[in-house]
Phi, psi and omega in degrees: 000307171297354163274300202291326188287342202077032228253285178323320134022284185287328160090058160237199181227183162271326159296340196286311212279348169301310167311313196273338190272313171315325189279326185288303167313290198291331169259011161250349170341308211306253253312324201282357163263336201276305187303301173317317195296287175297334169286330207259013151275002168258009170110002201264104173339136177277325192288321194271341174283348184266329189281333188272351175299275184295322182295291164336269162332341188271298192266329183279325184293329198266342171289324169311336203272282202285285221246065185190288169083050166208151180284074191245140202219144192252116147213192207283129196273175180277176178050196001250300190297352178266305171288353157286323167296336182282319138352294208280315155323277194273275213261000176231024158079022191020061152255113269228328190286338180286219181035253190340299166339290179324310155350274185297330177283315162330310231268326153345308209285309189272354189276315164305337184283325208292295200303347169279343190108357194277314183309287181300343191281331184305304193289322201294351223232331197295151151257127195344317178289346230229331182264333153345286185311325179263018183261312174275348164245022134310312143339284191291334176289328191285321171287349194264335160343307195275319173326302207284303205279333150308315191068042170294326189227148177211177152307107180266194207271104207060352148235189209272314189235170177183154207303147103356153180273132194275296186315007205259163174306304191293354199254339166303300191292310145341290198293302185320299220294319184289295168334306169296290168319323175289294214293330150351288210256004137304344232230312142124048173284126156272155187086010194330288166343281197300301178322317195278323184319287197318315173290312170299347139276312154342321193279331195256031186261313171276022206244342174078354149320281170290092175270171203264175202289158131287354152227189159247299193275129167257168164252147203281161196212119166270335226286353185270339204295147166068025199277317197299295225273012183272155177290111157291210202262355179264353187070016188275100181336156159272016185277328216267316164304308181331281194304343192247359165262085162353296159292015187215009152237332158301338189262326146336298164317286179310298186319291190315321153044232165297303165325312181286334200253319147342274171331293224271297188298321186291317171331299233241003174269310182293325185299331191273332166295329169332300205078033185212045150261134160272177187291318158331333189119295182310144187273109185306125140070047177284323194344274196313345178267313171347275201299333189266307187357278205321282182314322183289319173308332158280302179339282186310312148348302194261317181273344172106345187288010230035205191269086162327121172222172142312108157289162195268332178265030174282359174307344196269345187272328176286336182286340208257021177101346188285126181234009170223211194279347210255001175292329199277306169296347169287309181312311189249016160289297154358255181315335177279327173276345168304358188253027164265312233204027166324321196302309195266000171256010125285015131307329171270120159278165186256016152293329187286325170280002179315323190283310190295358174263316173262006156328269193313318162324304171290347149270022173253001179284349192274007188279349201281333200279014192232018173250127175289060192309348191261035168241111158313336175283324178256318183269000148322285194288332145317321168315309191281333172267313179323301199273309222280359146290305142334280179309286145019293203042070199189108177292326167297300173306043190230306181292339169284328175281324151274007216246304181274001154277294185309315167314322174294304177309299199294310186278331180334295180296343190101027188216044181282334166315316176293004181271132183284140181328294178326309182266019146299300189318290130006239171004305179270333164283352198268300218265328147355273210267026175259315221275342180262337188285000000 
């Protein structure tokens, strides 16, 4: 195990990286309650969307694990699965096998940019400062996550956000779950991250936070699996309606997108807890994290789940010591077992990871001291990714909006030769796919 992972190598252990995979599941569980919830308004069985939920995050986090070897963990992302139920509603006659097709066909498309070189050539093209930036302002996207989902910060009364009801459970169980984790990892406790999940459910069974399961065992549902190739109502595969609808490869479009530049900010957010972000900024040995992307993103496509991505909270399992691939495969051993037992890892709430997100949301702030804020050329367009993720709530748009400042700024000034080819290129699809999404 310690050869094939590299796991001394890494100047890690075997127990930190079993630990670091346990801390990264509990702090992505929420999806496998969450995906069904939101997918089964499109008409989708819920029980057969949480085993095709886990099974999916399973087997795409352990190929991350095996032909990636950094601790990076995969499942079906959030917003994207909101707009596909919405997809299956409105443009596809709420047929749920169209809506998925789109999945898959996005995921083919970026899987061909990776293997040709456009995807790395893109980030590598990126400029340093600017990858700074989206590192911090990931940090910051990761904390207002943990925030939200606590209801430490909600909607407020006339405004757009405002404090949470202190009295409320979920805003209790939060506040521990943050107290407990700082105060750990002040204390330099391994395993903090996981310490603080585990006392906050715990905090929240008599807090009415924590229910108890409604079952032990689930039983497994293949029926959404194979969805682009099932017959729509036209007798046609739903693959096929895809490729011959216009409006529905503009939606294709967005989806690639969000997926390509998503994938690059979370890489380099896990890279930097990782320790296999470099001083430039570039991610070591990204191709192979590239390529399962790409393949987890049909995948989801293909099992009905919507579209398998990386996740931003494996930052909590790399914060928490995992530094190779054996981090990963513990995370989607899980998860293969949760589509046994679904009942009982949807006891953690995500009010119980608030805290291990906004740790990690505060070291990913230390990135802002490496920006030249007093160059208008650089701390503009950092500024503009920094706020534009958060404020967003959308990692692309945030990187699209830097991405079309730094351009803007750079011709004002006279100094367009330094933008790089690419990152023209960047830029006019980025302004493409504000103008479509």
């Amino acid at each position: 195990m310690d050869e094939l992972f590299h796991v001394s190598e890494r100047k890690s252990t075997i127990g930190t990286e079993l630990r670091a995979g346990l801390t990264t599941f509990l702090a992505m569980a929420y999806i496998i309650a969450v995906n069904p919830a939101v997918l089964s308004g499109a008409g989708i069985d819920a029980g057969a969307l949480a085993c095709a939920t886990c099974l999916g995050a399973g087997i795409m986090t352990i190929c991350m694990g095996i032909f990636a070897n950094r601790p990076l963990a995969c499942a079906s992302g959030l917003g994207i699965n909101a707009m596909i139920a919405g997809i299956a509603t409105t443009m596809c006659g709420g047929d749920w096998h169209v809506a998925m097709s789109v999945i898959f066909l996005e995921g083919i498309v970026i899987l061909l940019l990776v293997l040709c070189g456009l995807r790395e050539a893109i980030m590598d093209a990126i400029p340093v400062v600017l990858r700074h930036a989206i590192s911090v302002g990931l940090g910051l996207f990761i904390a207002m996550i943990g925030l939200c989902d606590a209801g430490i910060i909600t909607a407020g009364a006339g405004t757009l956000v405002g404090l949470g009801d202190i009295a409320s459970p979920t805003f209790i169980v939060g506040i521990i779950s943050i107290v407990v984790t700082v105060a750990l990892a002040s204390r330099n406790v391994p395993g903090s991250l996981l310490i603080g999940i585990i006392v906050a459910v715990i905090a929240g069974i008599p807090l009415g936070v924590t229910h108890a399961p409604a079952g032990l065992i689930a039983p497994l549902d293949f029926s959404t699996f194979g969805a682009p190739f099932a017959s729509t109502a036209d007798g046609n595969m739903a693959i096929v309606k895809v490729l011959t609808d216009p409006m529905l490869l503009v939606v294709a479009f967005s989806l690639l997108m969000s997926d390509f530049f998503d994938t690059m900010g979370t890489a380099m957010a896990v890279a930097k807890q990782g320790e296999f972000l470099t001083e430039d900024g570039n991610v070591e040995d990204i191709r192979p994290i590239l390529v399962v992307d790409s393949v987890a993103a049909a995948a989801g496509g293909f099992m009905g789940v919507s579209s398998i991505t990386t996740f931003v909270e494996s930052t909590s399992g790399a914060a928490d010591g995992g530094r190779t691939g054996l981090t990963s495969v513990t995370t989607g051993v899980l998860f293969i077992l949760a589509a046994f037992f679904s009942p009982i890892v949807t006891i953690v709430s995500s009010a119980a990871t608030c805290g291990a997100l906004v740790y990690v949301g505060y070291l990913m702030m230390s990135e802002a001291s490496e920006i030249d804020w007093s160059d208008v050329s650089q701390g503009f367009p950092a500024f503009m990714i920094v706020a534009g993720v958060p404020f967003t709530y959308s990692i692309s748009a945030g990187i699209g909006l830097g991405f079309i400042a730094y351009v803007i700024v750079a011709l004002f000034k006279g100094e367009a030769s330094k933008i790089k080819p690419l990152m023209w290129i960047a830029a006019l699809a980025f302004l493409v796919y504000f103008f479509v999404a």
